[in-house]
TIGUPA-509364 format. One record per residue: x negated, y negated, z of N, C-alpha, C in turn; residue in one letter. Coordinates in steps of 0.2 Angstrom, whole numbers, padded with zeros to 4 digits, always signed. Atoms other than C-alpha are relative to their C-alpha. Last residue first. Layout:
<nodes>
XYZXYZXYZa/...
</nodes>
This chain:
<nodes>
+0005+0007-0001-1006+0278-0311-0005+0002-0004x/+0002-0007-0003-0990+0291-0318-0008-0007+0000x/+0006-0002+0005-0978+0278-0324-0005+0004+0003x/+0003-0008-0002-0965+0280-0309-0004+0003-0007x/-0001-0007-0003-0964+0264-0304-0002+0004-0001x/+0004+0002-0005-0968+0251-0318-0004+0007+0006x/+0004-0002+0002-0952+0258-0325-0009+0001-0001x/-0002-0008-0001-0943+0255-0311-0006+0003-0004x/+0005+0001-0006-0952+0235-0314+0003+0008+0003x/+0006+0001+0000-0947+0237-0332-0003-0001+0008x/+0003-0008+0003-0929+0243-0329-0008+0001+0000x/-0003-0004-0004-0925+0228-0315-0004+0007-0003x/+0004+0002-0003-0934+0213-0328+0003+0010+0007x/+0008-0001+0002-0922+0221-0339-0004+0000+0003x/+0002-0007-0002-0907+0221-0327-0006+0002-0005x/-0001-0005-0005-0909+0204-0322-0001+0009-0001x/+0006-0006+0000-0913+0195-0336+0001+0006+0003x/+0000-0003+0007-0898+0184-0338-0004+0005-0003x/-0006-0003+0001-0893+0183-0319-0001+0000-0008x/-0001-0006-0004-0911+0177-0315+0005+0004-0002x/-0002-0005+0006-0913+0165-0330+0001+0006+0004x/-0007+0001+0001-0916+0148-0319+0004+0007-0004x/-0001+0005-0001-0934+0155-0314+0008-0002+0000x/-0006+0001+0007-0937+0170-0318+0003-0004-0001x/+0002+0006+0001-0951+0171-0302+0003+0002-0010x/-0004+0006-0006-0950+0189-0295-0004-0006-0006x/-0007+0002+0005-0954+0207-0299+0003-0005+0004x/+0000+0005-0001-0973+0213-0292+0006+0001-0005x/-0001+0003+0004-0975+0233-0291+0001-0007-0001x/-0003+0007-0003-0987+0240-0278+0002-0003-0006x/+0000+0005+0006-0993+0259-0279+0007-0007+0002x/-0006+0004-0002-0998+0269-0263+0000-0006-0005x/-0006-0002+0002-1008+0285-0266+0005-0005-0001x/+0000-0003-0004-1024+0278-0260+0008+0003+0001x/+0004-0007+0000-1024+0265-0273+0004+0004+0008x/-0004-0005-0001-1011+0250-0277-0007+0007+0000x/-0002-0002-0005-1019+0235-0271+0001+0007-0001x/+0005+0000-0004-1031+0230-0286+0003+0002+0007x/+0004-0005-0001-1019+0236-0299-0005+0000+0006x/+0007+0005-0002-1005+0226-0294-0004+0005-0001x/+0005-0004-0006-0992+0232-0307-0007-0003+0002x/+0003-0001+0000-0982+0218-0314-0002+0006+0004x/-0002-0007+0002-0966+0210-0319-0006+0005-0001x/+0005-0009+0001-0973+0195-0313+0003+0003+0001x/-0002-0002-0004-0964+0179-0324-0005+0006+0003x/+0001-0007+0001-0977+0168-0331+0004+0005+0005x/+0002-0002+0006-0976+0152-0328+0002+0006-0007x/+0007-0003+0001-0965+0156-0312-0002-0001-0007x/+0000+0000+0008-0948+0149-0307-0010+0002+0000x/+0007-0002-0004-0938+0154-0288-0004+0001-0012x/+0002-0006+0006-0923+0145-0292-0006+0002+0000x/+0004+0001+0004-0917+0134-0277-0004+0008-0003x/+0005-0005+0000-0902+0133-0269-0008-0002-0006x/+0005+0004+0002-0889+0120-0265-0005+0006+0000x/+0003-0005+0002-0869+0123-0266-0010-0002-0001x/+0006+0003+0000-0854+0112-0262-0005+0007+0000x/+0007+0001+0000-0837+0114-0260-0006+0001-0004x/-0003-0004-0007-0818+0115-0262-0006+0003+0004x/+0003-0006+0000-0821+0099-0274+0001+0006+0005x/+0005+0001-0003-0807+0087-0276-0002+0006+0000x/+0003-0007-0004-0795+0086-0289-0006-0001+0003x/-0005-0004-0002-0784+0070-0292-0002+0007+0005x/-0004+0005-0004-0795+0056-0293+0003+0006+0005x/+0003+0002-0005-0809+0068-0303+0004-0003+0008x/-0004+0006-0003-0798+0072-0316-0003-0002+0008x/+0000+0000-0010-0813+0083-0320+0004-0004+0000x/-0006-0001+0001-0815+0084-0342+0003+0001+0007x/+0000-0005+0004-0834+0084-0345+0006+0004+0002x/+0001-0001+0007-0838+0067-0341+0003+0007-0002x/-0006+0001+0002-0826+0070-0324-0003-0002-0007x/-0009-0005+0002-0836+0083-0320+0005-0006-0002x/+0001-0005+0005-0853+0075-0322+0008+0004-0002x/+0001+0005+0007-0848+0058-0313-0001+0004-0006x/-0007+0004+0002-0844+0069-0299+0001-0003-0005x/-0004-0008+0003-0861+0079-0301+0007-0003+0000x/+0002-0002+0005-0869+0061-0298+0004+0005-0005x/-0005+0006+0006-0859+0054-0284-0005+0002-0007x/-0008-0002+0001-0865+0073-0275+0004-0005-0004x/+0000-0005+0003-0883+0068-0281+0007+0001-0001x/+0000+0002+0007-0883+0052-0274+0001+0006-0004x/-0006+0005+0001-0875+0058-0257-0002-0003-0008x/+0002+0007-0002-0892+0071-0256+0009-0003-0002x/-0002+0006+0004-0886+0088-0253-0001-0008+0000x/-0007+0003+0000-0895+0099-0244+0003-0004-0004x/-0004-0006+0000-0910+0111-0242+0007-0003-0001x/-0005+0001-0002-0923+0098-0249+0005+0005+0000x/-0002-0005-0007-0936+0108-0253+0006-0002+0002x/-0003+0006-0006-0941+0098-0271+0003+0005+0005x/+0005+0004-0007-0955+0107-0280+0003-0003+0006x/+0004-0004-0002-0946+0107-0298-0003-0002+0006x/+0009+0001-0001-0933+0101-0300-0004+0001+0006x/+0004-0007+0000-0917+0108-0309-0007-0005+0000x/+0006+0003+0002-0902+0099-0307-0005+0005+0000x/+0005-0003-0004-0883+0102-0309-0009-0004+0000x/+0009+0000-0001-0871+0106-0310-0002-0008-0004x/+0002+0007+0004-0852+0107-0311-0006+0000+0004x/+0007+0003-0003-0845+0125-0305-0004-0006-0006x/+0001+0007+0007-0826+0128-0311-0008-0002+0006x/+0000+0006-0001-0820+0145-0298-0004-0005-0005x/-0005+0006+0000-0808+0158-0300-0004-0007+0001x/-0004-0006-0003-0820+0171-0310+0005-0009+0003x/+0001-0006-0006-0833+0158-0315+0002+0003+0004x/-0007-0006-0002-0830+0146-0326-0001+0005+0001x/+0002-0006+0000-0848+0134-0330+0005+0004+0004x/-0007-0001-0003-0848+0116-0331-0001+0006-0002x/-0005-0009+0006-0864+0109-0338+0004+0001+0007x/-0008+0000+0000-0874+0091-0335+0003+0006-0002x/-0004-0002+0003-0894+0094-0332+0008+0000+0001x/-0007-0002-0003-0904+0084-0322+0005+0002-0007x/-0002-0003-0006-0922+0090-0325+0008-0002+0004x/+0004-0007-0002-0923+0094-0342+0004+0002+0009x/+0008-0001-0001-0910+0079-0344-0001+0008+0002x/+0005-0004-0003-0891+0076-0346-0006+0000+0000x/-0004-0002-0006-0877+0062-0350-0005+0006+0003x/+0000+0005-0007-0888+0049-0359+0005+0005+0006x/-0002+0006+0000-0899+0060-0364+0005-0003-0004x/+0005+0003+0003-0902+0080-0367+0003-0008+0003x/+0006+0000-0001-0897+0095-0358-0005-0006-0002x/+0007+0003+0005-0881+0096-0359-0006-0002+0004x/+0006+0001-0001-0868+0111-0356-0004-0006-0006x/+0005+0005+0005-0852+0116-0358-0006-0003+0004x/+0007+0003-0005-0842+0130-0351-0002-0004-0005x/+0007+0001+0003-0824+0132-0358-0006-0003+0004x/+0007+0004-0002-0807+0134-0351-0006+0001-0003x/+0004-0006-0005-0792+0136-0362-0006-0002+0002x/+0007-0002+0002-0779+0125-0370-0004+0004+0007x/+0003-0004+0005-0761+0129-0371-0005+0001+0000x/+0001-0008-0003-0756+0119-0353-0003+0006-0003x/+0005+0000-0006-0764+0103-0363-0001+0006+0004x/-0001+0003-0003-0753+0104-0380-0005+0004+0007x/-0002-0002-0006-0761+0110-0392+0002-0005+0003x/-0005-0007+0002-0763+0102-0409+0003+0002+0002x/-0006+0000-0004-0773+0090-0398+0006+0001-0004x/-0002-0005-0003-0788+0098-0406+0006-0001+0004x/-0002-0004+0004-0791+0086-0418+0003+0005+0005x/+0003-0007+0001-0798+0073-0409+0006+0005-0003x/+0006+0000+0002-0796+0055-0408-0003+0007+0000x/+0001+0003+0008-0778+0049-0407-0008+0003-0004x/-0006-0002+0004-0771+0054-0391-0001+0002-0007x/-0005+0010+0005-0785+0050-0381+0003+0006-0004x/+0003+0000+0009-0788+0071-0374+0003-0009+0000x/-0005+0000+0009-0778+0071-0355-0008-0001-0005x/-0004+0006+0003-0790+0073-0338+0002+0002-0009x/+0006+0002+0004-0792+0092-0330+0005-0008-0002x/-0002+0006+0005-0785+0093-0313-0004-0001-0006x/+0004+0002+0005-0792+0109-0305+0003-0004-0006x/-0001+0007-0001-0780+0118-0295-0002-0006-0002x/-0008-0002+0000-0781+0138-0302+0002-0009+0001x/-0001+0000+0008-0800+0134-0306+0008-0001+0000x/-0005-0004+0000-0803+0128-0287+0002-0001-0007x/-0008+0002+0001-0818+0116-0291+0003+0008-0002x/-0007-0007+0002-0835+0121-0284+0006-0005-0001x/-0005+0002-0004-0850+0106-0284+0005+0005-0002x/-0008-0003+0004-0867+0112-0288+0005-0003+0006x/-0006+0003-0005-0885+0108-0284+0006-0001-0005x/-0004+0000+0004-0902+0116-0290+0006-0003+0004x/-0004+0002-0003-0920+0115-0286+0007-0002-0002x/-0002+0005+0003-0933+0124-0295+0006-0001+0003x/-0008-0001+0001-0944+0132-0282+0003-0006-0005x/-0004+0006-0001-0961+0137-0287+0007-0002-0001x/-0010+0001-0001-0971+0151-0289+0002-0005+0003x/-0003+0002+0005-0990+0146-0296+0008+0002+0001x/+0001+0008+0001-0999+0146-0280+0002-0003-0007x/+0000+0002+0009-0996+0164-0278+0003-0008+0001x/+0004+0006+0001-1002+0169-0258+0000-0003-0008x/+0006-0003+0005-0995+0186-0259-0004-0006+0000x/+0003-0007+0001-0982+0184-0245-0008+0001-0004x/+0002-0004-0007-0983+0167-0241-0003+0005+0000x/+0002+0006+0001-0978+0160-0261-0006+0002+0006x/+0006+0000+0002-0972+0176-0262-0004-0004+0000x/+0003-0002-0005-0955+0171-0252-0009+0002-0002x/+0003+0003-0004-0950+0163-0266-0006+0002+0006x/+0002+0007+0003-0946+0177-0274-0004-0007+0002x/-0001+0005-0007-0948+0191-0263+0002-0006-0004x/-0003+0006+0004-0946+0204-0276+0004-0004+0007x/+0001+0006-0001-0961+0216-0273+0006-0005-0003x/-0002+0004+0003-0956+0235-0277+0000-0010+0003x/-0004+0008-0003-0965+0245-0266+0000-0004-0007x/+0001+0006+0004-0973+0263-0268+0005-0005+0001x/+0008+0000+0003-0979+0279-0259+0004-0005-0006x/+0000+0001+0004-0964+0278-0244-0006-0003-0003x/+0002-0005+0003-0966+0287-0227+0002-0002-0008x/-0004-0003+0002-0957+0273-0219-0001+0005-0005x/-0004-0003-0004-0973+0269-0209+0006+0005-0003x/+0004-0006-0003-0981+0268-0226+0003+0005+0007x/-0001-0003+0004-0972+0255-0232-0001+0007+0000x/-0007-0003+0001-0972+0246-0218+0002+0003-0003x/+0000-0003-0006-0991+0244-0219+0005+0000+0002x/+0004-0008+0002-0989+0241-0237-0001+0003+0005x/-0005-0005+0004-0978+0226-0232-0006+0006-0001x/-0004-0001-0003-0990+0217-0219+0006+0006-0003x/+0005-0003-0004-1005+0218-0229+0005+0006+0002x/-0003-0007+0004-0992+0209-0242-0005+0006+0004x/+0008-0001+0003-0993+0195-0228+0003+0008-0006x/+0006+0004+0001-0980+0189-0217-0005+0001-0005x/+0009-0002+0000-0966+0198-0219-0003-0006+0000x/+0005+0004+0005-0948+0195-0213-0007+0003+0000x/+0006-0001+0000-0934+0207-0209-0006-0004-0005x/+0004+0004-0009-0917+0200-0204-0007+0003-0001x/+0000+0008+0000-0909+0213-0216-0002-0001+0006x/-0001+0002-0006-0909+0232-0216-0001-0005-0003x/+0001+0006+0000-0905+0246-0230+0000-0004+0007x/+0002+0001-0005-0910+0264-0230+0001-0008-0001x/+0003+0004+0000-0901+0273-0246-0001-0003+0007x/-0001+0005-0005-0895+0288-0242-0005-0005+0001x/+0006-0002-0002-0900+0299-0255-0002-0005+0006x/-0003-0007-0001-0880+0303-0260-0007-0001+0004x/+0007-0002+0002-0881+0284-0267+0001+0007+0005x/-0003-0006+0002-0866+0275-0262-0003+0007-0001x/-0002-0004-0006-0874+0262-0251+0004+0007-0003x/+0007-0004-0004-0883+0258-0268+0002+0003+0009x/+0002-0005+0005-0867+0257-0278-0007+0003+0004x/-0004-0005+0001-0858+0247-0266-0003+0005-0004x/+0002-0003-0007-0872+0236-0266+0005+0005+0001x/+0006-0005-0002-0872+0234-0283-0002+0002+0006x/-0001-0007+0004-0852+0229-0283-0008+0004+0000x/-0004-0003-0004-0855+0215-0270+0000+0007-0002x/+0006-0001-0007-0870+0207-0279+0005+0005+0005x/+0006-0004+0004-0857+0209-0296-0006+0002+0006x/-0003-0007+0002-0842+0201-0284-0008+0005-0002x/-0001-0001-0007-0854+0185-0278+0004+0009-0001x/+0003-0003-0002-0859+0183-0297+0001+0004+0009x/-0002+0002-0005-0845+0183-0306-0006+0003+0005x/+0001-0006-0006-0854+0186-0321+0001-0004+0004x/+0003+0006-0007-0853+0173-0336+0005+0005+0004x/-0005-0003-0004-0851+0182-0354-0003-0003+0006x/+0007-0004-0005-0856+0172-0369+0003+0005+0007x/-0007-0004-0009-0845+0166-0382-0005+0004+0001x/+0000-0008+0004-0855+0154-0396+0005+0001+0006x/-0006-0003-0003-0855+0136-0399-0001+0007-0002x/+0002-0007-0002-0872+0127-0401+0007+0001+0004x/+0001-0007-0008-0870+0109-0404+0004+0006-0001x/+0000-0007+0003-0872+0095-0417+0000+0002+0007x/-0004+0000+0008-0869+0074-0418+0003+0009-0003x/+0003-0005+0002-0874+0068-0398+0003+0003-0008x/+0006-0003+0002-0877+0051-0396-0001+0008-0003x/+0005+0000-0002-0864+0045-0385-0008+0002-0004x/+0001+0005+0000-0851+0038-0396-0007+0001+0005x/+0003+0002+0007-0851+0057-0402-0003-0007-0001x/+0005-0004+0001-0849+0063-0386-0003-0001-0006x/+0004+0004-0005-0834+0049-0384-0009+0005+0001x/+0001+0005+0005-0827+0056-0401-0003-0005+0006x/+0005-0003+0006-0828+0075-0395-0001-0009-0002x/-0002+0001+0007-0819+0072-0380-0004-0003-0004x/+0003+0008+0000-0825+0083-0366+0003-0004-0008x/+0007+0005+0001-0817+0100-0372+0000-0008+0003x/+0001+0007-0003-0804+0111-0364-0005-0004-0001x/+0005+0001-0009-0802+0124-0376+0001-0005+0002x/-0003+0003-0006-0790+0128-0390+0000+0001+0005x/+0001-0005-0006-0799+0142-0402+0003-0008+0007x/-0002-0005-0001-0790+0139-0416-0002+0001+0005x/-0005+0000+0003-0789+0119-0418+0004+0007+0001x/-0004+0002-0006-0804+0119-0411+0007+0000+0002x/+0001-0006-0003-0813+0123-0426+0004+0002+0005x/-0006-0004+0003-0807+0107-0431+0001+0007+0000x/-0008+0002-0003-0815+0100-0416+0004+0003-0006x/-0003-0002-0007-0831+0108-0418+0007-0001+0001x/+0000-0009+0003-0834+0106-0436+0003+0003+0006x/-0006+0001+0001-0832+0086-0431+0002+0009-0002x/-0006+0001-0003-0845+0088-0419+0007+0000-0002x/-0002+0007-0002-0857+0096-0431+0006-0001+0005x/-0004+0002+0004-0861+0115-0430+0000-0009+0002x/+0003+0008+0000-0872+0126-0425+0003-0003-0003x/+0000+0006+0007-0863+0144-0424-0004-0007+0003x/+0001+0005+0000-0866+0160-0412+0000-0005-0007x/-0001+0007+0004-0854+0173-0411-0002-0007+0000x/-0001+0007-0005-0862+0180-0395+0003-0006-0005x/-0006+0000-0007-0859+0198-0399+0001-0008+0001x/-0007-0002+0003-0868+0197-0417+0008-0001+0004x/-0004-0006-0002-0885+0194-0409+0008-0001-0002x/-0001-0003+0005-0894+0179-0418+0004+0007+0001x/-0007+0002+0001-0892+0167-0404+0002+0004-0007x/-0007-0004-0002-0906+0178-0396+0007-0004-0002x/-0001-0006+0004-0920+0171-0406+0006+0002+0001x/+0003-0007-0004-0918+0154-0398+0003+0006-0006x/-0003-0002-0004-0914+0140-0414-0002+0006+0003x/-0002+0003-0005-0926+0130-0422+0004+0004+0006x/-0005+0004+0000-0929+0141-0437-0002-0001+0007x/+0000-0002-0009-0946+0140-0444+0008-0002+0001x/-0001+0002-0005-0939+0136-0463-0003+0004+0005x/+0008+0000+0003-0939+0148-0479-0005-0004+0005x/+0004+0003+0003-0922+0144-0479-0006-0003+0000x/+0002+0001+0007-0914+0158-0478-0002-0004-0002x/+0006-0004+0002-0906+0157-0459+0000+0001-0008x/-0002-0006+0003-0898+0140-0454-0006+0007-0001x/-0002-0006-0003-0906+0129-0443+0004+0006-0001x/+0005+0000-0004-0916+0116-0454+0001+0006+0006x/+0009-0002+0002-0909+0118-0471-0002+0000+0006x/-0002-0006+0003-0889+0119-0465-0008+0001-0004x/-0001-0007-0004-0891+0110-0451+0001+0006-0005x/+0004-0001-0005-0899+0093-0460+0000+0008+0005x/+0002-0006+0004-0886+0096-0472-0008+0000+0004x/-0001-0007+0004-0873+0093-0462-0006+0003-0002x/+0003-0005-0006-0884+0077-0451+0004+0010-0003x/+0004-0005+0003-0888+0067-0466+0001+0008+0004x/-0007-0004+0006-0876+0054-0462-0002+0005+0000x/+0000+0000+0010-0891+0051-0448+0006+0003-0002x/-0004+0007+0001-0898+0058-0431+0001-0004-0006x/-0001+0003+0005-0905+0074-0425+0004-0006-0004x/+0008+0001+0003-0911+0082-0412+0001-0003-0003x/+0003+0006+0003-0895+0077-0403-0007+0000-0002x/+0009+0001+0002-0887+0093-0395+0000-0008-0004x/+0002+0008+0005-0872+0095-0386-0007+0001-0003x/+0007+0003-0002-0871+0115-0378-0001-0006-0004x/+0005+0008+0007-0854+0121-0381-0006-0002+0005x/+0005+0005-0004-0848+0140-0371-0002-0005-0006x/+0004+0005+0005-0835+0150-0375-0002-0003+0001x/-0001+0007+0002-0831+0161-0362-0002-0001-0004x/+0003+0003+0005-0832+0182-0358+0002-0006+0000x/-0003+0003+0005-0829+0189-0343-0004-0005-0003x/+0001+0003+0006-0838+0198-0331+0005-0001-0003x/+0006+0003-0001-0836+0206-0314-0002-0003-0005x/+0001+0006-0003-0818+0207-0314-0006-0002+0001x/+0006+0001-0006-0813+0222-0325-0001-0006+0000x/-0003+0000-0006-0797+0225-0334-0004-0002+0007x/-0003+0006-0004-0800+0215-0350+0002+0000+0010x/-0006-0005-0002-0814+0226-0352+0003-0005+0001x/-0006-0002+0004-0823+0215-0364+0004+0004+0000x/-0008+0004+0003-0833+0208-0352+0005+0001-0004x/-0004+0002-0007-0839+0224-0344+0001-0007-0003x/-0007-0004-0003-0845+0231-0359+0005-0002+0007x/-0004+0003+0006-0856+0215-0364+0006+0005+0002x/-0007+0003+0001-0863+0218-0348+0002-0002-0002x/-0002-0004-0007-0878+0231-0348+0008-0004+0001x/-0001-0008+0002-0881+0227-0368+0004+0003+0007x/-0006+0001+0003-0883+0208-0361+0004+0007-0002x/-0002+0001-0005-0897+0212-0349+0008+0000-0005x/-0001-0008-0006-0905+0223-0362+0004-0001+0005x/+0000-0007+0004-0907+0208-0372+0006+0006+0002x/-0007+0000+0001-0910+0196-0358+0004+0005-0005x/-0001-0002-0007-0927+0206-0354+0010-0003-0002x/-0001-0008+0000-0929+0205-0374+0005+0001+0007x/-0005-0004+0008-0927+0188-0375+0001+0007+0001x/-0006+0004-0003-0938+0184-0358+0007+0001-0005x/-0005-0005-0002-0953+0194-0364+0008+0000+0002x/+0001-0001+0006-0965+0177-0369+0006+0008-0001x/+0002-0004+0000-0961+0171-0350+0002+0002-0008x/+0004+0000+0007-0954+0154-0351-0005+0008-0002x/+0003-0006-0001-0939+0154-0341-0005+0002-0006x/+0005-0001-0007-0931+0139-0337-0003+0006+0000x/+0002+0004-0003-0914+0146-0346-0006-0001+0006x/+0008+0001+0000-0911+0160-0357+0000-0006+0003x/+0005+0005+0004-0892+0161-0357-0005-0003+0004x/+0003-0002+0004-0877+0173-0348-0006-0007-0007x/-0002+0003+0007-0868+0160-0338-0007+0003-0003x/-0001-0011+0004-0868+0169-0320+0002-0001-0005x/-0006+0003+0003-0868+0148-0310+0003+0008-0002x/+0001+0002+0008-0880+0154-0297+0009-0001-0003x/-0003+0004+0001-0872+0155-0278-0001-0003-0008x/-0007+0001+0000-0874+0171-0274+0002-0006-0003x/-0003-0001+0005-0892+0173-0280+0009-0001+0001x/+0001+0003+0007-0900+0162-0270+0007+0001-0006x/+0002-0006+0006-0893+0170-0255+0000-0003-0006x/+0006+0004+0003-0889+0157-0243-0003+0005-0003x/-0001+0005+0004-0871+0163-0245-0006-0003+0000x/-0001+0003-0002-0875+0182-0237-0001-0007-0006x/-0007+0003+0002-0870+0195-0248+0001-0005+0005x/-0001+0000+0006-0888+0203-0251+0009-0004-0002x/-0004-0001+0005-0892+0198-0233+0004+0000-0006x/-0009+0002+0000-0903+0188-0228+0002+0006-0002x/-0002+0003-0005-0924+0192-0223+0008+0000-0001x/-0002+0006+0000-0924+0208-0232+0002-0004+0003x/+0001+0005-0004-0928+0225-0234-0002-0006+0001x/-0002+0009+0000-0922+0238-0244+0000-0002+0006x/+0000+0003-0008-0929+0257-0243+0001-0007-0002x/+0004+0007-0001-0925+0269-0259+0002-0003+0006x/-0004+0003-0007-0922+0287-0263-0004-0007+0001x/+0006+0003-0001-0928+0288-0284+0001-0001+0009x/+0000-0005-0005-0913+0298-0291-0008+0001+0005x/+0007-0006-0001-0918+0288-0307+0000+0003+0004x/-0004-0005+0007-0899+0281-0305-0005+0004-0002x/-0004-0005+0000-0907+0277-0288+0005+0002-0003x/+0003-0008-0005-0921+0269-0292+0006+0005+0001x/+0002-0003+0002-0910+0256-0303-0005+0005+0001x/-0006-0006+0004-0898+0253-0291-0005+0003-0006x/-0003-0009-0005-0913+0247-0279+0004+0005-0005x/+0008-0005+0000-0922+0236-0294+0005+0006+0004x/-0004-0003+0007-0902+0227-0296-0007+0004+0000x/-0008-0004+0000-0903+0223-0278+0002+0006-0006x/+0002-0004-0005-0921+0217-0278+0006+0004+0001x/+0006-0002+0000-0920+0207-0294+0001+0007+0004x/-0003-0005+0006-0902+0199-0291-0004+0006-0001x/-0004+0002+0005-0907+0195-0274+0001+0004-0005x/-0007+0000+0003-0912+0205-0260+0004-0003-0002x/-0003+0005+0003-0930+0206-0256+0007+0003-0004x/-0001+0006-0004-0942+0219-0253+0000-0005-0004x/-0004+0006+0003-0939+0236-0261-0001-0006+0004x/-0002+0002-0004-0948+0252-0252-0001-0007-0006x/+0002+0008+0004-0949+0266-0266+0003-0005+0008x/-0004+0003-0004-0949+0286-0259-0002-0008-0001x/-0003-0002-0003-0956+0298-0271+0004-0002+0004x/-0003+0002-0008-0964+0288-0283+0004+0006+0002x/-0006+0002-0001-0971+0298-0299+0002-0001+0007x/
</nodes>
């Protein structure tokens, strides 16, 4: 069993790994090029919309799972601000034809004897997930009085079915702020520094050791690419525009064409949506809007290998075109800025022990590469690499 854990790297991973040594009363050493609440920190800027995304690791379900378990109670405190729960739509178009009812009710329903098409986890109880046609949405909508894209120009697009459930979307800058308060709190005087880069996992072990610590947590993301030399991490490149939620011009519903204008406009309530498929989204550019404490995040992209640390001018008239598809009075609200990061993705996530390094009292656990699902996984991937830790070698 570790005695003293040296943690490198401080995203969600590495922050959320720390707290978890030290609810095991595990003392731990963090060290990191940025700080955990600096804005080029990956993880501050994600969207924090609970759902498996980009993440192909065959453990990825689970790992959310557990992730969900840790914050389903914190959105359903209404008092607490690191979570909140939304409704979320996801368009879909696999399907096309009169035929599309009964096409959802043999081919993604459950009982009918069928492979179902839907991710395992939309079967959880919490996430009231339904699949429904466009028009089952909008007279659904009639109770739950959101601000939707309008369902009959989503339907002149292509799309006929889509995934509504309520998911919980983690304020992530607060949540990175609250773990750290929790490991500065720590009775075992946790050891945190920034500004410290490695070159070589040589390099770490022999830090590791200086700081009289018999094991290391590896959650450099990226950065292992250097570190360990892994010629399968790679960054997926993402880009977001912020709208002030409180100021945030949405445009009117047509008059005539949706069921939900029941409501009138100030009654309806925010919603994340999300698409993935053509003519408004793709793999790699993704169209979603995403409510996140006070701020409206419109996305996005997700490709793979591009460095670019900034925003391209097409991209920014792109994400523009995304927010006023998905209800943006664009003329009116402007954005309060801008966001460019990139998602550290791995085949295969490692949540491993290296056994070829770890001898001579000194064990080395790898935890990095989740690609777009870091804030869904986070504290599973966080309990298995603790537990990783202090399995007895």
């Amino acid at each position: 069993m570790a005695s003293r854990v040296l943690v490198v790297g401080s995203g969600v991973l590495g922050l959320r790994t720390a707290v978890e040594l030290t609810r095991r009363r595990i003392p731990v050493v963090l060290r990191s090029p940025v700080h955990p609440l600096h804005p080029s920190n990956c993880s501050q800027g994600a969207g924090g919309l609970w759902m498996p995304f980009h993440c192909d690791d065959p453990r990825t379900d689970r790992w959310a799972i557990e992730t969900l378990d840790e914050i389903y109670p914190f959105a359903v405190d209404e008092e607490n601000l690191l979570v909140r729960l939304q409704y979320a739509l996801s368009f879909k178009r696999t399907h096309e034809g009169p035929d599309t009812e009964d096409f959802l009710a043999k081919d993604y329903h459950k009982g009918t004897g069928g492979k179902s098409q839907l991710p395992s986890w939309s079967t959880d109880d919490r996430l009231k997930f339904q699949n429904m046609t466009l028009e089952q949405v909008a007279w659904q909508n009639i109770v739950y009085k959101l601000k939707l894209p309008s369902l009959s120009i989503a339907q002149g697009a292509g799309y006929n079915h889509a995934w509504f459930f309520e998911t919980p979307i983690i304020d992530c800058p607060k949540m990175m702020e609250s773990m750290l308060e929790e490991v500065d709190m720590d009775p075992n005087d946790v050891n945190v520094e920034t500004g410290v880069y490695y070159e070589s996992i040589h390099q770490v072990l022999e830090e590791a050791k200086s700081l009289n610590c018999d094991a290391v947590v590896n959650c450099t993301g990226l950065g292992a690419s250097k570190i360990c030399q892994d010629s399968e991490i790679i960054g997926g490149r993402g880009v977001l525009l912020l709208y002030d939620r409180e100021t945030c011009v949405r445009l009117p519903h047509p008059k005539a064409e949706d069921p939900l204008l029941a409501a009138p406009p100030e009654q309806l309530h925010d919603a994340c949506i999300m698409v993935e498929s053509s003519p408004w989204g793709s793999d790699e550019y993704p169209c979603y809007m995403i409510v996140r404490g006070d701020t409206i995040v419109v996305g996005g992209t997700y490709l793979e290998g591009d460095d670019e640390p900034a925003m391209r001018p097409e991209e920014r008239k792109r994400l523009l075109e995304n927010a006023r598809i998905l209800g943006v009075d664009t003329e009116a609200s402007k954005p309060k800025g801008e966001w460019v990061g990139h998602r550290p993705y791995r085949p295969v996530t490692r949540c491993e022990l290296d056994s070829e390094v770890s001898n001579n009292g000194l064990k080395l656990v790898h935890c990095y590469g989740t690609g777009g699902s870091g804030w869904t996984v986070y504290a599973g991937v966080a309990k298995d690499a603790t537990d990783l830790i202090l399995a007895p070698m």
